[in-house]
N, C-alpha and C positions, 0 to 999 in steps of 0.2 A: 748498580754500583755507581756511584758517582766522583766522576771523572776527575781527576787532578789531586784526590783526598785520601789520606793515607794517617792510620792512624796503627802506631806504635808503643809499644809497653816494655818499662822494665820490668822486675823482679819485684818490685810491692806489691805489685797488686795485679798480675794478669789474669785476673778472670775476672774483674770487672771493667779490663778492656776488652775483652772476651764478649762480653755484653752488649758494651756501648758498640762495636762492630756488629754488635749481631741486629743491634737497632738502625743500626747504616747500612745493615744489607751488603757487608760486604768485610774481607778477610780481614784479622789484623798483620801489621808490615811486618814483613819478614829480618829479623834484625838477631844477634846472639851477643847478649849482656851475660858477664862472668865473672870469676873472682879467678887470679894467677896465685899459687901457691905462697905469695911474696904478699899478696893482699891486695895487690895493684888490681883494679877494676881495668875491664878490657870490654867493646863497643863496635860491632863492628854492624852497618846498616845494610842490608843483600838485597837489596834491588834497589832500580834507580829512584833515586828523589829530585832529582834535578827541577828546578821549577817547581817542583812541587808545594802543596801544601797541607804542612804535615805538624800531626799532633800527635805529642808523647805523655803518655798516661800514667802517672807515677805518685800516686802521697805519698809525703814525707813522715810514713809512719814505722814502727819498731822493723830493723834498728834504724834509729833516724838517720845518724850521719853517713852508713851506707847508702842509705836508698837517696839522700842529698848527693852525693858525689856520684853516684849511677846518673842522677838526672844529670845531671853538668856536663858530663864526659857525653853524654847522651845529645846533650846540646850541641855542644863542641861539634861533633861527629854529622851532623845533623847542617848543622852551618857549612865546616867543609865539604861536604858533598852538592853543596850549591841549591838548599831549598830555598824555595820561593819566599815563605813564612813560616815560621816556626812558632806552635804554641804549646806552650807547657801546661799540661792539663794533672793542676795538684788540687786532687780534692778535700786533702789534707793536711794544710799549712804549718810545720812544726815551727817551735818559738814562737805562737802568734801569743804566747804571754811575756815575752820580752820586747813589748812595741814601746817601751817609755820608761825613761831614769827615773824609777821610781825610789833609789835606793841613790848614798853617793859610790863614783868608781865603779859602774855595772855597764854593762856594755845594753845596745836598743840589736838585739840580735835580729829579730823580724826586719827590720830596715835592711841589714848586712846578709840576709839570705834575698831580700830582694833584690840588694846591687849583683850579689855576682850569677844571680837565673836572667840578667840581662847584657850583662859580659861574657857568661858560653853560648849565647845568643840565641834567646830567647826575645820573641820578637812583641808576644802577646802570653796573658797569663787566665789561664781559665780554672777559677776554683767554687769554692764550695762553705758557705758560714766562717767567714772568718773571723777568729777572737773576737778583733777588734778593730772594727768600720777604718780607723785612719789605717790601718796598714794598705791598704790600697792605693794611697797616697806617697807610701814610699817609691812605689816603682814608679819612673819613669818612659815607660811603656802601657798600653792600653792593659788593662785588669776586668774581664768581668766575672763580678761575684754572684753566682748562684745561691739559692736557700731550700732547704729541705722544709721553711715552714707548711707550706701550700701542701704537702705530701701529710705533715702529720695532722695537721688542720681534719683533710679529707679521712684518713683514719680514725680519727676521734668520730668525725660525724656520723661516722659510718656505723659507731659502737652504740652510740645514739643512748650514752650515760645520759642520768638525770642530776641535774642540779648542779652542771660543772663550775667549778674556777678555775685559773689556770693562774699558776703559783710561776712566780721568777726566781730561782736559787739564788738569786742577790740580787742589787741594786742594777751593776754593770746591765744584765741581759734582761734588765726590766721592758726596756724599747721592744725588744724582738718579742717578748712573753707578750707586751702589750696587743702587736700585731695579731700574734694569735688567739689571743681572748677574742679581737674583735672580731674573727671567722668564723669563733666558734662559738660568737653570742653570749659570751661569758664575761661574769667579772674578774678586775686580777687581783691577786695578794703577791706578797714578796717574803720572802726570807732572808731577814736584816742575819750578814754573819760578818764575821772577822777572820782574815788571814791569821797565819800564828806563825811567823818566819819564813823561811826559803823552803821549811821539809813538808811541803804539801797540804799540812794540819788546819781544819778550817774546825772556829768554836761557834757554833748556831746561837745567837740570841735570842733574836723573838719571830711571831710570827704580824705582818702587817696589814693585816682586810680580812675579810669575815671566810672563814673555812668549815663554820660548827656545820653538823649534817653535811657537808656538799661532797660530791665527784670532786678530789682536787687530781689537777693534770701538771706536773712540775718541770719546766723547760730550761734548758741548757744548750751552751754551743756541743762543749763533749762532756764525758765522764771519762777520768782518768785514775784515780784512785779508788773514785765512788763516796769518800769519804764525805763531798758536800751532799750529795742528792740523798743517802742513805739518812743522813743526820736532819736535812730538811724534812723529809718524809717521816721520822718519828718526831719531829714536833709538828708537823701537822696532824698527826694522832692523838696526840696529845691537847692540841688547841679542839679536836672533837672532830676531824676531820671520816668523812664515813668510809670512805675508799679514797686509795693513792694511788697514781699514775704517774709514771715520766716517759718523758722524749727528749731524745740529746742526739743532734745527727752526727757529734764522733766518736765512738767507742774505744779509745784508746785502754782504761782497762788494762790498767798496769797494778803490779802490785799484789793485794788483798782485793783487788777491783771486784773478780768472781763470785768468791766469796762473801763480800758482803752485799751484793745485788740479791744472789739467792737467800740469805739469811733476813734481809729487809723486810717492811712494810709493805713494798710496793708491789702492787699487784702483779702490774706489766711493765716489762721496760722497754721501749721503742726505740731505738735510732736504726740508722742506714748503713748501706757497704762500702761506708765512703774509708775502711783503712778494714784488711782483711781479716776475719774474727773464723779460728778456725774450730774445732767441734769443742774443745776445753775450755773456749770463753764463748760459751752459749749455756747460759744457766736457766733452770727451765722456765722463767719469770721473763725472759729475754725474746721479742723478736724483732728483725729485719727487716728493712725496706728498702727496695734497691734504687739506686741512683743512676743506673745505665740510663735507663730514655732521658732524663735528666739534662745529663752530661751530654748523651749521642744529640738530642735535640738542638742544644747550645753549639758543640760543634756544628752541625748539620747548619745552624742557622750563621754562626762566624764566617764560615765556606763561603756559603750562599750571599755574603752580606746585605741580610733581613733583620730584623729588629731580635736582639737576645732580650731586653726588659720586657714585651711583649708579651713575653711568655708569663709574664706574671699578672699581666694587667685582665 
């Protein structure tokens, strides 16, 4: 066990805090998060934290704005109890597509969930792929940002396909598909698409680098609809591609998400536990990979204060 570290869970996601303690060797903090008949969230932490130093384990995933104001109250509670340090461990950052006015009159939401996870006092933020690199920039508190790429990288190699590319479902996550082309010795292609309003809908254009015969592997921060990877993946069929693969490390998976993963092209679909996916959104084309050692690592190493970029190098 090690001493002084304490590591606590709302209601998202406790069994992959369940995890990340099982990787720390030691229990998660005893605390009882609730809902009052009234809808008022209630927090109450059962053993001391004083001095302590303590992480609360919580993505902001379905329903968002519950599991956002659990964390808060979370903080809150957390702060008055007089801990040492406090870090919010969101492995999964909702609104990370509202980081910029891209519209007029639209609010930059990801900024405004960053100001007030440092006003219920949150002291540092520990997460996981986010959207989009400048959000970390919003807070004004330390941020460090984990990636699930180095996990799918190692799975892919592990499959040991012939002839891969490793495809970017747009422009945006070209950077990150780039990284892992080059672990995994491949070349990239991209799929040039177009938003189509506020309601989700993305129109597939074309495809951009050479996919006839290859292994394509198609990369993404999450799947949320399904609507872009399902639609890239039959133009990559189409451009001749010979087998389709994806990895996306958040499975959000709202909607028609299920059903069109399993009705797809794609062979396999890869992402992590980083937001809870319970047996009716696991379609048989779908598997898992867990984030605990991940996360308990980073913790284990913020505690420690050892190098967290390390870990990738």
């Amino acid at each position: 066990m090690i001493d002084e570290l304490r590591v606590f869970t709302g209601n998202a996601h406790p069994h992959l805090a369940k995890s990340i303690c099982d990787y720390l060797r030691q229990p998660v903090g005893r605390a009882e998060v609730f809902e009052f008949s009234n809808e008022n969230t209630f927090v109450r932490v059962m053993e001391n934290i004083r001095g302590r130093d303590v992480f609360i384990v919580q993505p902001l995933c379905s329903p968002v704005n519950k599991s956002i104001v659990e964390l808060l109250i979370f903080l809150d509670a957390a702060k008055r109890a007089s801990a040492d340090r406090i870090t919010a461990v969101v492995p999964y950052y909702a609104y990370g597509r509202s980081d910029k006015k891209d519209q007029p009159r639209v609010p930059i939401t990801a900024r405004l969930i960053a100001d007030i996870l440092s006003v219920a006092g949150a002291n540092r933020v520990l997460t996981l792929d986010l959207h989009a690199g400048q959000i970390q920039g919003f807070f004004n508190i330390p941020v460090d940002e984990l990636s699930a790429l180095p996990m799918f990288a190692r799975y892919f190699k592990d499959k040991n396909l012939p002839d891969l590319v490793v495809v970017a479902t747009d422009v945006g996550i070209s950077k990150k598909a780039r990284d892992l082309a080059a672990r995994l010795n491949a070349p990239l292609a991209i799929v040039e698409k177009r938003r189509v309003g506020n309601n989700d809908k993305t129109e597939t254009l074309n495809v951009i680098g050479d996919v006839q015969n290859k292994t394509a592997v198609l990369f993404d921060d999450e799947i949320d609809t399904a609507g872009s990877i399902t639609n890239a993946a039959a133009a990559l069929r189409e451009e001749g591609a010979r087998d389709v693969f994806a990895c996306a490390t958040h499975p959000v998976l709202s909607g028609p998400a299920v059903e069109r993963i399993a009705a797809s092209a794609i062979t396999e679909v890869v992402v992590t536990d980083s937001i809870p996916l319970p047996d009716w959104k696991r379609p048989h084309n779908l598997s898992v990979l867990s984030v605990a050692p991940l996360l308990g690592e980073a913790i284990r190493r913020i505690h420690t204060g050892t190098s967290v970029g390390a870990m990738f190098e």
